[in-house]
N, C-alpha and C positions, 0 to 999 in steps of 0.2 A: 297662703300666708299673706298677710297685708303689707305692702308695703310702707315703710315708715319713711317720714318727710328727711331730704338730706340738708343738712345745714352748710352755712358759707360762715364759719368761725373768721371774726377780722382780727387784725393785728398792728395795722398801721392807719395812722390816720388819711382822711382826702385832705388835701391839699392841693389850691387852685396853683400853678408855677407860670411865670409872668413870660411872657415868647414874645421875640425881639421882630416886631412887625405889625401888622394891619390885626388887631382883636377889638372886637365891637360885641359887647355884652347885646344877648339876643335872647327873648322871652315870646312867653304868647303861645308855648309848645304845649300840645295838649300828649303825644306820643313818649312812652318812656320802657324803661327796658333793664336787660341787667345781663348776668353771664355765671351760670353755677355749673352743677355735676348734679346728680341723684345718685343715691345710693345709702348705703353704710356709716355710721358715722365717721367712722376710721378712714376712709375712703373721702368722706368729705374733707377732713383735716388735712391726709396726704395731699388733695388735690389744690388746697386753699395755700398751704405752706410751699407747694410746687410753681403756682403764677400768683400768689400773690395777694394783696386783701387791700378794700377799699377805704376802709373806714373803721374807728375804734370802739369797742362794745361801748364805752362810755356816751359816743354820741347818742342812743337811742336804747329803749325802754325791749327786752327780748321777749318774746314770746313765752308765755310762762308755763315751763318743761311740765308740768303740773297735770295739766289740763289733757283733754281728749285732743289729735291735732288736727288743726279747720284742713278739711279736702275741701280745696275749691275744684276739683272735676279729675275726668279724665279723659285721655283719648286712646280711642281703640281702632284698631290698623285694619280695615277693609280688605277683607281676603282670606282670613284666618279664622280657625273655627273654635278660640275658647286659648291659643297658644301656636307661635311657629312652628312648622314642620320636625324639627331637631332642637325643639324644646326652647324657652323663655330663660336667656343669660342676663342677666346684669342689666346693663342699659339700652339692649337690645330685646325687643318683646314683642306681642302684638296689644297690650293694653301697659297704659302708665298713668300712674296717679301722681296728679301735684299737689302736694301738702304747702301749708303755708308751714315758712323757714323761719328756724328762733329768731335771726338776724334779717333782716330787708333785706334784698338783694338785686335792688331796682335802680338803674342808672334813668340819669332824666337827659336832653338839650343845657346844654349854657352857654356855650360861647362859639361863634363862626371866625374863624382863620381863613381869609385870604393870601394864598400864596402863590408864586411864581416860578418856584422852581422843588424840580424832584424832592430837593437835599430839607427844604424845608418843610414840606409835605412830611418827609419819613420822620424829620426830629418830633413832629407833632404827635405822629402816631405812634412812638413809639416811648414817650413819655410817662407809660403807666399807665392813664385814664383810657377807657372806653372814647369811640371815636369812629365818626363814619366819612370817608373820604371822596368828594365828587369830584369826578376827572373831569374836567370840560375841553383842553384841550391840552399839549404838551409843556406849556408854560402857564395853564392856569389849572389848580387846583383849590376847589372849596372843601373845608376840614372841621366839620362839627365835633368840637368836644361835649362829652356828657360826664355829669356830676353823678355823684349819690344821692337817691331818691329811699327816704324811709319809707316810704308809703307803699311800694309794691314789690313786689316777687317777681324776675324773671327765670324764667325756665326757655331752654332753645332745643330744637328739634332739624336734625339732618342728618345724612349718609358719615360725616366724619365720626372717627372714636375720641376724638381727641376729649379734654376735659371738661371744656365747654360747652360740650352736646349733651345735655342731659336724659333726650331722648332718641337712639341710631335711629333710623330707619333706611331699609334697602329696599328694592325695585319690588313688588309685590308681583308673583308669578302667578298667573288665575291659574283654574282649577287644583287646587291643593297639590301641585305639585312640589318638591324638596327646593328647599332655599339656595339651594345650590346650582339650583339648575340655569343655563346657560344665559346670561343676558349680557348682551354685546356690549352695551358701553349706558351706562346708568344715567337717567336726566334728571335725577334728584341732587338739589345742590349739599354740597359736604357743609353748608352750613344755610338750613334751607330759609328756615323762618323762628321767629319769638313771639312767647306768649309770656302779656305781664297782666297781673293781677291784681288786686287793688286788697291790700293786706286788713284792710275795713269791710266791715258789712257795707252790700252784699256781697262783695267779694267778685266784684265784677273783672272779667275777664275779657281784655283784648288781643288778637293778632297784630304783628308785622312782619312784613316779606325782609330777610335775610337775619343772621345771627352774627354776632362777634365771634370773633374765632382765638384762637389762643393768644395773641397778640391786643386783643379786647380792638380789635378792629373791623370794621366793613371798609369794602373797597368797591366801587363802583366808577370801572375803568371807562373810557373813552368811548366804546361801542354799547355800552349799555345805555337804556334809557333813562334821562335823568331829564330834571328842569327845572326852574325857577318859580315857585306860585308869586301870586300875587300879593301875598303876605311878607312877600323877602325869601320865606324858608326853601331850602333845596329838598326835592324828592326825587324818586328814581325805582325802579322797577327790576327785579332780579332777571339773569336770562330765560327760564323757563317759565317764571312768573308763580306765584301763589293766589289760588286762585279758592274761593270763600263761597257754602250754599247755606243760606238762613232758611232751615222749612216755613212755610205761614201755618202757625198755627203750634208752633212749638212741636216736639218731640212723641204724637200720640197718636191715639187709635183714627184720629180724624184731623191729622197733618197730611198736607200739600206741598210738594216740591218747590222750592222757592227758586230764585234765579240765580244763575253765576255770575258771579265778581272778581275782579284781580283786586287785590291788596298792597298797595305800594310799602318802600322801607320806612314810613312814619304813618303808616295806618290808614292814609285817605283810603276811599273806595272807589274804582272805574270802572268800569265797561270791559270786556274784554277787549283783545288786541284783537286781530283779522287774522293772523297768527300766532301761537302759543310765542314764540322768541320774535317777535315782531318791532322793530324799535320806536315803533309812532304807539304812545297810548292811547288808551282808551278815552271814554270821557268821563270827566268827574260828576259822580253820583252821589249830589250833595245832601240826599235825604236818607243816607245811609250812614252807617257805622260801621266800625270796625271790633264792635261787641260782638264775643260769641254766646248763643243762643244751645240751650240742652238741645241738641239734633245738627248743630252745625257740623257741615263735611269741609273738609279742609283738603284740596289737593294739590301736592308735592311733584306733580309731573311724574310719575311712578309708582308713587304709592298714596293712596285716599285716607284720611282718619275721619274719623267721628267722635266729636266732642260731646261727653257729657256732663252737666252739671251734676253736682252734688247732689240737688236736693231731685233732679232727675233721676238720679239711680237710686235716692232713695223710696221714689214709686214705682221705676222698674221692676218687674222680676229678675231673682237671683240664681244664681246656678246650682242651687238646692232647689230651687222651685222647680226648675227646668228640668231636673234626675226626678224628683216627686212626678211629674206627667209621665216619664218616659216610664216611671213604674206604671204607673194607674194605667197605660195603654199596655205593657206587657199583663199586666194583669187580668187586660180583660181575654186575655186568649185568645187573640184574633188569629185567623186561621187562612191558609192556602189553597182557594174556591177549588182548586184541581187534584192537586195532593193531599190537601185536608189536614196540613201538617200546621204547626201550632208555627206562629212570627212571634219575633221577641228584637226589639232594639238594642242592639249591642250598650253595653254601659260606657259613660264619658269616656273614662280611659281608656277605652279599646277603639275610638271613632276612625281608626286608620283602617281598621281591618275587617273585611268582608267576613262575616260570620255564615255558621251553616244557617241557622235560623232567623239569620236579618230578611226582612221583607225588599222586595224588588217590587217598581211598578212600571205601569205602562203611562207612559206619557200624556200619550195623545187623551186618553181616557179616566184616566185616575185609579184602576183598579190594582191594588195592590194584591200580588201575589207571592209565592217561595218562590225560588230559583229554580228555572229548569233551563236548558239547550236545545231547546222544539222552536218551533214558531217562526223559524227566518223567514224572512221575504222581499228579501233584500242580497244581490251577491258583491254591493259593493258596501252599503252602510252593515258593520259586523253589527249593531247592535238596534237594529229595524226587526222587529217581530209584531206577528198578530197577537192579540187578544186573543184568549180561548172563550170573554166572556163576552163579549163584544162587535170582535171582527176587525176591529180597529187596529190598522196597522201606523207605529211610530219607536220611538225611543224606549228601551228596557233597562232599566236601571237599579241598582240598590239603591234602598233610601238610607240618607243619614239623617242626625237630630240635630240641627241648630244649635251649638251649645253654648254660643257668646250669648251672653245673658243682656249684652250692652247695645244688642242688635235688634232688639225685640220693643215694641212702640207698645206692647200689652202680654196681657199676663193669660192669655189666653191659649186654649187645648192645641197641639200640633196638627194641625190637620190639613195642610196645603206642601206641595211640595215644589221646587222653585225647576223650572225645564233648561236644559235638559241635564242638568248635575244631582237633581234626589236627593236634594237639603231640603229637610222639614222643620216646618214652625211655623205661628199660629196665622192667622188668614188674614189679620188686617196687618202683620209684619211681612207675609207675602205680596199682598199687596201693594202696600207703602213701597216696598225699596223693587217691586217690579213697574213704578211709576217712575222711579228717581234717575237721570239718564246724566251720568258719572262721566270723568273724561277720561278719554281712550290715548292714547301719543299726546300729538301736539295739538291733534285741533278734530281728535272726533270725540262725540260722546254716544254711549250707551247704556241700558240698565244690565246690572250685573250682580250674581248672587254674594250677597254682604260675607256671606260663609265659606266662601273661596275663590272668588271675584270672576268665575265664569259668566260670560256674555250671555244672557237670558236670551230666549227664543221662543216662538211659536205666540198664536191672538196673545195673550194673556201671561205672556211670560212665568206663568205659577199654571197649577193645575191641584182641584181637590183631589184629596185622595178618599178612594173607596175602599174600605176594610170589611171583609167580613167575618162575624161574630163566630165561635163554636156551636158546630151541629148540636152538639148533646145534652 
């Protein structure tokens, strides 16, 4: 089912309110941002009448219900094969779509407070308006208020449920294992990062590192990195960082890994730290942006997404394409060189479960055969066997189908499978994301299968696969 765009229905007007102290009107900002829900409409209104609304329908011109409505992209959660382990809830998923919203829902910079003590810090922030708060030290805090911006769409993405996260996301467990499963203590911020959009063609689409949170506020205490540019404005760096890969070459059969970048809270671009939570940044990387590109990876210190444009997924392959191959290869009766027994790809909705007739192959070599229990060669790897066609001893595995359709740079036949997990899909998307070297904790990275984020191994991190046809 598609999801439909969630609205910010307003009800009260903005209103600038006058604060008894140092306010010096500040311009020149190019970063802006906003704070909603996704979902339901019903769901939108509860949430809007619950913290509150910025601005009155009357100020601006709505989106007109009418029309088909503009997807500017999506991002889909690195690790997942088509949906979570115990299924796709609410605002919780492995893929979300931003629709542009009847109403803007974009906060912009307008005015910096200077203050000196706790008590007036809190009066600022808790005034109603959106607002980012830099701690410099116990007596001095800088307090950027932000206005109503018609011009763009925020959407925020983190660990919290609260209203303002329009998209959760929790720690991504490689190898397709259950959501559930044990993770000590999560490094993805409960309010990790924001993407705003620019409600005009082309519907261009920026990140920022942190989110407002139900108070419409950021806080950026004492130990985090912050600073003063040279322009006057304050920036600052979340603890674990957000951290941005632009492929060269865009989203396709003949893209190239691009480089990482941290992302500060008003969009510059840096260098990485020396450390993921490191408090000295990077350096500013002035011929960069903070635009995302159809293929950009975005990581959350736990979990990686992948953004796609709109007009990206509309030359993508779709997940009807993707079932269309898995027929055309069951169809062709491919068969078991040793048992002689027919393979058959389990269908989407079964990708959890080892079938009698799903195909197994050998790693090392490509040869895809049926499952049998002969061949160890190994008393401590349980799943090391020979080749019966080859001799070749490595990795035996079942193969699965790649069934994110959002992970695929072409529309092309399955034929590679990623080592040593036996996700299949087509050769130049084996390729591509066995090039791409992902981050790992705090400060490693490696390439990893997009379909369940297992840690790729062996020369080539993929391996073709060799089927053979029916004897008869």
């Amino acid at each position: 089912m598609t999801e439909q765009p969630r609205d910010w229905p307003p009800s009260a007007p903005f209103a600038a309110v006058p604060f008894p102290g140092a306010l010096t009107p500040f311009s020149g900002w190019e970063c802006s941002g906003g704070a909603d829900s996704a979902g339901i409409a019903a769901e939108a209104a509860a949430a809007a009448a619950e913290r509150g609304s910025m601005f009155s329908p009357g100020q601006e011109e709505p989106s007109a219900p009418n029309k088909e409505p503009v997807k500017y992209g999506e991002l889909v959660v690195l690790g997942y094969n088509g949906a979570l382990p115990n299924g796709d809830r609410g605002r919780r998923k492995s893929r979300f779509a931003l629709y542009k919203r009847t109403y803007a829902s974009g906060v912009k910079p307008s005015t910096i407070h200077m203050v000196s003590t706790p008590q007036a810090s809190k009066a600022i922030s808790s005034r109603g308006h959106h607002s980012i708060s830099y701690t410099l030290s116990r007596s001095q805090t800088v307090v950027v208020e932000y206005t109503h911006d018609k011009d763009t769409d925020m959407f925020q993405v983190g660990r919290s449920t609260e209203s303002p996260i329009d998209f959760v996301v929790t720690d991504t467990v490689s190898g397709g294992q259950n959501e559930d499963a044990q993770i000590t203590q999560s490094t993805i911020s409960r309010f990790a990062c924001r993407i705003v959009c620019d409600r005009n063609e082309p519907y261009t689409a920026r990140i920022f590192a942190a989110g407002f949170d139900s108070s419409k506020n950021i806080f950026l205490g004492e130990k985090a990195a912050k600073w003063k540019n040279p322009d006057g404005h304050m920036d600052g760096l979340t603890t674990n960082g957000v951290l941005v890969m632009h492929p060269q070459g865009g989203f396709t059969e003949e893209s190239q890994p691009g480089v990482w970048r941290e992302i500060s809270v008003c969009g510059d671009v840096y260098t990485l730290r020396e450390t993921r939570s490191a408090q000295q940044r990077g350096k500013l990387v002035e011929s960069e942006t903070n635009v995302l590109q159809d293929g950009s990876l975005i990581d959350l210190c736990g979990a990686t997404l992948l953004w796609r444009t709109a007009d990206g997924l509309f030359h993508a392959p779709t997940q009807k394409h993707i079932e269309a191959l898995r027929q055309e290869i069951n169809a062709a009766r491919p068969q078991c060189p040793v048992g002689l027994n027919t393979l058959a790809f389990p269908s989407i909705n079964r990708k959890e479960v080892v079938e009698e007739k799903q195909p197994w192959a050998y790693l090392s070599c490509g040869h895809v055969h049926g499952y049998h229990s002969w061949g160890h060669r190994s008393d401590t790897e349980a799943n090391e066997r020979e080749c019966p066609m080859c001799r070749t001893v490595g990795p035996y595995v079942p193969l699965w189908l790649g069934c994110e359709a959002g992970f695929y740079v072409d529309a092309g036949p399955p034929t590679h499978a990623f080592t040593p997990c036996g996700h299949v899909c087509s050769e130049k998307s084996a390729k591509y994301w066995s090039q791409i070297p992902l981050p790992h904790g705090t400060h490693a990275f490696h390439a990893a299968c997009p379909f369940c984020a297992t840690q790729l191994v062996g020369e080539q991190n993929c391996i073709k696969l060799i089927f053979q046809g029916p004897v008869d």
